[in-house]
C-alpha positions in Angstrom: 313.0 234.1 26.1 312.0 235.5 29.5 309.9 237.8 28.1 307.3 234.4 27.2 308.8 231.8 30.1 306.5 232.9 33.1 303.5 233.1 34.9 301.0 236.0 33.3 299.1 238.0 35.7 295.4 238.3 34.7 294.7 242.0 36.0 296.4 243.2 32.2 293.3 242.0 31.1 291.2 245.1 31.7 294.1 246.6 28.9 293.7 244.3 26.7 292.2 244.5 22.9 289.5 242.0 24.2 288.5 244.8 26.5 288.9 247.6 24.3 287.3 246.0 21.5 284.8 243.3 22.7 281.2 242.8 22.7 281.2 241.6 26.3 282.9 245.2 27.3 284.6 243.2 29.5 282.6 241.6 32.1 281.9 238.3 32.2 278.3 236.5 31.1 276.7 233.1 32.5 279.2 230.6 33.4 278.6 227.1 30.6 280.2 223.4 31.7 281.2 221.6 28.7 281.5 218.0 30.3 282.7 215.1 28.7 278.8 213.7 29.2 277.7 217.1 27.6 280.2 216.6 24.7 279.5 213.3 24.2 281.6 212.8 20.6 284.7 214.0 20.4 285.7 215.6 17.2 288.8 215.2 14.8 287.9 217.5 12.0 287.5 221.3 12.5 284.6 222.8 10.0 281.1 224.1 9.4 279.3 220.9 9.1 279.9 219.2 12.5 276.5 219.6 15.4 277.0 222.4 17.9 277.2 221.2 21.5 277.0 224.5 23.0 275.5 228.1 22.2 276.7 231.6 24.4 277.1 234.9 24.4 279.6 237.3 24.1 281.6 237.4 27.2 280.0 233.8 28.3 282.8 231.7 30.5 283.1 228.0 29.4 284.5 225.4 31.6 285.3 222.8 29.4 286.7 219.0 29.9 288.9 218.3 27.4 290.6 214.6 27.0 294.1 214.3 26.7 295.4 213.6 22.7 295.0 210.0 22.3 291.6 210.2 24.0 292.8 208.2 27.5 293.7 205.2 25.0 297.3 205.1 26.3 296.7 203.4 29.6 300.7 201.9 30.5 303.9 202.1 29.7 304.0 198.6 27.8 301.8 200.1 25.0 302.7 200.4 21.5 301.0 203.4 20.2 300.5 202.1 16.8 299.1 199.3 17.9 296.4 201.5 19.7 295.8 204.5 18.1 295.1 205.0 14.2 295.9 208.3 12.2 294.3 210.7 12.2 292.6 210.2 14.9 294.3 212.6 17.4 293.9 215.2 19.3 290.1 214.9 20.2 288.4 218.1 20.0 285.5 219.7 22.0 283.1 221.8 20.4 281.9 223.8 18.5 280.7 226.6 20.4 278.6 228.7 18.5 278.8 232.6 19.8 275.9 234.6 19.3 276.6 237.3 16.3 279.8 236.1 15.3 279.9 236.5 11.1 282.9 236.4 9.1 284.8 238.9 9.3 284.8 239.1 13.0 287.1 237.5 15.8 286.7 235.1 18.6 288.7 236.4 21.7 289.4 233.5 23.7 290.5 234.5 27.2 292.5 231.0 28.9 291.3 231.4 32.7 292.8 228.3 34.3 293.7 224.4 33.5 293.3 222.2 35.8 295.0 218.4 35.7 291.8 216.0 36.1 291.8 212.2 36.3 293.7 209.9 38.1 297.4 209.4 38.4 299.6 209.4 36.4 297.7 211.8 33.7 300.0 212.5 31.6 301.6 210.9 28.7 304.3 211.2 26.4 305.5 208.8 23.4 307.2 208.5 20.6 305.1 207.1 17.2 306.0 205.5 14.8 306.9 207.8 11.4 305.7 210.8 13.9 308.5 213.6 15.2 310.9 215.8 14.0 314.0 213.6 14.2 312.5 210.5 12.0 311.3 210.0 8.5 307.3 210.6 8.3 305.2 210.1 5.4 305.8 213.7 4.2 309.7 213.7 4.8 309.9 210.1 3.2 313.0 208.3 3.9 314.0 204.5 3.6 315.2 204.2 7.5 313.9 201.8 10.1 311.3 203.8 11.9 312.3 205.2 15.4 310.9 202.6 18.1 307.4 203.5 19.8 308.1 204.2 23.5 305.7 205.8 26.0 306.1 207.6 29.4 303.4 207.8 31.9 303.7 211.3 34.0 302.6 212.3 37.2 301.4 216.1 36.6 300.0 218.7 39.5 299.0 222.4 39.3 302.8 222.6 40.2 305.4 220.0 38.6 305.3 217.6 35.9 307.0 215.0 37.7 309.0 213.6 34.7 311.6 210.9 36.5 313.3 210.5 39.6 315.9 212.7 38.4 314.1 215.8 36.6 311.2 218.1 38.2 309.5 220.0 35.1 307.9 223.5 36.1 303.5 223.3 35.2 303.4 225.3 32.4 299.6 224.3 31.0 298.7 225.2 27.3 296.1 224.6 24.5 297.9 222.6 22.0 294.5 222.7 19.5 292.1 226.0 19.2 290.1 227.0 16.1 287.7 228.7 15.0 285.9 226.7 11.2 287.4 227.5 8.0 284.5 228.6 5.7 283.9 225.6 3.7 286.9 223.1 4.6 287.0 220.4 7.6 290.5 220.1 8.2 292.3 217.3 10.7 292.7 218.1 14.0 296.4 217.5 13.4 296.9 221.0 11.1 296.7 224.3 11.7 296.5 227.0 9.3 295.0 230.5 9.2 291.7 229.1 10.6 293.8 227.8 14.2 293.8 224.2 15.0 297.5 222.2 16.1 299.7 225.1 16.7 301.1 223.8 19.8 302.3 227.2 20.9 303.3 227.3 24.2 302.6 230.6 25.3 298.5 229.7 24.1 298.0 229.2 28.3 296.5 230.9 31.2 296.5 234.7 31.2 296.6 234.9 27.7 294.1 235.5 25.3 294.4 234.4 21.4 292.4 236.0 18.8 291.0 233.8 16.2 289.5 234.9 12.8 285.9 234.1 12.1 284.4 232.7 9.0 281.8 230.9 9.4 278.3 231.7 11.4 278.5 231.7 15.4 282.5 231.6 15.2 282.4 227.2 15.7 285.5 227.5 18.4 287.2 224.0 19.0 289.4 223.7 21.7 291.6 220.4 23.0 294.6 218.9 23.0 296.0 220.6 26.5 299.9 220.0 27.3 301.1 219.9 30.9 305.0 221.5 29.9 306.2 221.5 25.7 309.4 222.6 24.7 310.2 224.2 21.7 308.9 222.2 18.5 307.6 219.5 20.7 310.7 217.2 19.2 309.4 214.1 19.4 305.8 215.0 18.2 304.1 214.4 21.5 304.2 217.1 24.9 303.4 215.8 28.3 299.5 215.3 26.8 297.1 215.2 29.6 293.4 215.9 30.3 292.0 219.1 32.0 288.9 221.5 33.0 290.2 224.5 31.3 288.3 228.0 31.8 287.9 230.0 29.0 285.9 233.0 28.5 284.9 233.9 24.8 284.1 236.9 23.6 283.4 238.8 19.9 285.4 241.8 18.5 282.9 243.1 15.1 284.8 243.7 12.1 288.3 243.0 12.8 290.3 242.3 9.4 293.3 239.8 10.6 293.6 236.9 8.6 295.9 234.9 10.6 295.8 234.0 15.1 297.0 236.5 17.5 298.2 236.2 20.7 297.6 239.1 23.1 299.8 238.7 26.6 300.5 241.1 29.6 303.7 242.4 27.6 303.9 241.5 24.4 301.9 240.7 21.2 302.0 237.9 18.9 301.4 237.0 15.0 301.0 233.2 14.3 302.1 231.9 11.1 301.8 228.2 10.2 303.0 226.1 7.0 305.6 224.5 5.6 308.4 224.9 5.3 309.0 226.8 8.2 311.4 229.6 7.0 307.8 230.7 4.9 305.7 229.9 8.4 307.9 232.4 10.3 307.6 234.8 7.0 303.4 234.7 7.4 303.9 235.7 11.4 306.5 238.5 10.7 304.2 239.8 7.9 301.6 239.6 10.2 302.9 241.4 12.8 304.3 244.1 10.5 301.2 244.9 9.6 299.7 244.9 12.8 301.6 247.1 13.9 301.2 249.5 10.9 297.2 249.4 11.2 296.9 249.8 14.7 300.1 251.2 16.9 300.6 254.1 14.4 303.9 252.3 12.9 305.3 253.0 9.3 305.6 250.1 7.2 309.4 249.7 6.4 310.3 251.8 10.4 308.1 248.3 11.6 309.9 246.1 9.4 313.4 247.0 10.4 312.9 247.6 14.0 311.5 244.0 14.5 315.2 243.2 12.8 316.5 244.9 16.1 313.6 243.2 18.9 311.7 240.8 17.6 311.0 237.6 19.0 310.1 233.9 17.8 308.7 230.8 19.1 308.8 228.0 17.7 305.6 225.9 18.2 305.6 222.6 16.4 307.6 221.4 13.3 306.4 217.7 13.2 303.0 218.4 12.4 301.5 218.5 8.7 302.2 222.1 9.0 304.7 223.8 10.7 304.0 226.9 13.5 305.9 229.9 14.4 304.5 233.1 16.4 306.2 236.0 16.0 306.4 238.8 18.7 307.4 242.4 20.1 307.0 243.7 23.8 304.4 246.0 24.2 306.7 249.0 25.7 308.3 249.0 22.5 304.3 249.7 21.4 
């Protein structure tokens, strides 16, 4: 898909709906640095009962230090993952951010900046997990086969290559695996995404693009983790090339903005996100979605949208080996 495969220039942004619509008006507030010292605990539930770490306004930048999704507990390539790690205790988050006059009802924009590989060499990591991928039997696609064996790969990453063996370069293509706003009463696993956000593993959620969360509870609660160095589609194995980072965000609030499920704003194109399973029903939420985005907002009837995203619509896949399957589903903006 070439229209989602590249780098995204950030001078769209002054077009953007974050622009148009935000509190912020576009400029950008005091600059906040969420450090791992600052963060302290790491979370793995997203909800309203968790302590805030940070508060901001509208428009505020956060430079945040997120760890990689086993929490730097997968130190060498002679680990076995189950023997370290313990479900479901992945993908640490940081957060919440509370953002000043965010109510339900509203939206979070969350503008990604920059990521940045920190730590030392190599940062990144990829394994395979015992009853954890696409291509295995997991506790909720229950088989009587031998589990897969654990295996991990330690990866040199840079702001340019993911360095993935002697024989295969991998382009830097940084995104957020994990970004939520809180569901109004639940705490959910870090692991699931659902209307609120969380473990979409989309790949296009990166730099120069911003993704619009709904809000429903007070101050927004934004959690944010779980960065990948490169994904492909569906992350097959269940795990990207997870790493840490200092990611740059700015954050700001749209009032009154009725969308039930993520958005995805880019330089040329727009995005519905849809997750559950099975997935035939998760890229069904994203279509509807975007169907009736396009009805309430680009001036589209509802069956002329319908059948012209027949003709140029476009999927990605994010992740089917999590507890809930992700699809986006999207249409360039000329056709806008």
């Amino acid at each position: 898909m070439e229209m989602i495969m590249r780098s995204y220039p950030n001078d769209w942004v002054s077009k953007s709906i974050m622009y148009a619509k935000g509190v912020g008006g576009g400029s950008t507030g005091v600059t906040h640095h969420l450090t791992e010292a600052v963060q302290g605990t790491y979370h793995y539930t997203i909800g309203p009962y968790s302590e805030p770490v940070l508060h901001i306004q509208p428009g505020d930048r956060v430079v945040v230090e997120t760890q990689d999704a086993f929490e730097g507990k997968i130190k060498n390539e002679t680990d076995v993952p189950s023997d370290i790690l313990e479900m479901p205790w992945l993908n640490p988050q940081c957060g919440p951010i509370m953002i000043e006059g965010a109510e339900k009802g509203d939206v979070l924009a969350v503008h990604i900046e920059k990521m940045v590989p920190r730590g030392a060499q190599p940062r990144g990591t990829c394994c395979m997990i015992k009853e954890f991928g696409a291509l295995t039997g997991t506790y909720y696609t229950a088989t009587l086969n031998d589990p897969l064996p654990e295996k991990v790969r330690k990866v040199h990453v840079d702001e340019e290559n993911v360095y993935w063996s002697d024989r295969v370069t991998l382009p830097y293509r940084p995104h957020i695996g994990t970004l939520s706003c809180s569901p109004q009463i639940d705490s959910i696993n870090s692991l699931t995404p659902d209307n609120h956000g969380g473990n979409m593993d989309l790949p296009d959620m990166g730099p120069g693009t911003i993704t619009y969360l709904p809000v429903r509870a007070p101050g927004g609660r934004l959690f944010i983790g779980d960065a990948h160095a490169c994904q492909g589609d569906g992350e097959v194995c269940g795990v990207a090339v997870e790493y840490p980072t200092t990611t740059t965000i700015t954050v700001d609030l749209i009032k009154k903005w009725p969308i039930e499920w993520p958005r995805l704003e880019a330089d040329d194109f727009i995005m519905a996100i849809g997750s559950t399973r099975p997935l035939e029903d998760a890229t069904r939420i994203a279509y509807r979605e975007l169907v009736r985005w396009m009805v309430a907002e680009y001036n589209y009837e509802l069956w002329d949208a319908y059948m012209m995203l027949s003709q140029c619509g476009k999927v990605r896949l994010g992740n089917f080996v999590d507890p809930k399957y992700t699809i986006g589903a999207a249409i360039p903006k000329k056709y806008l």
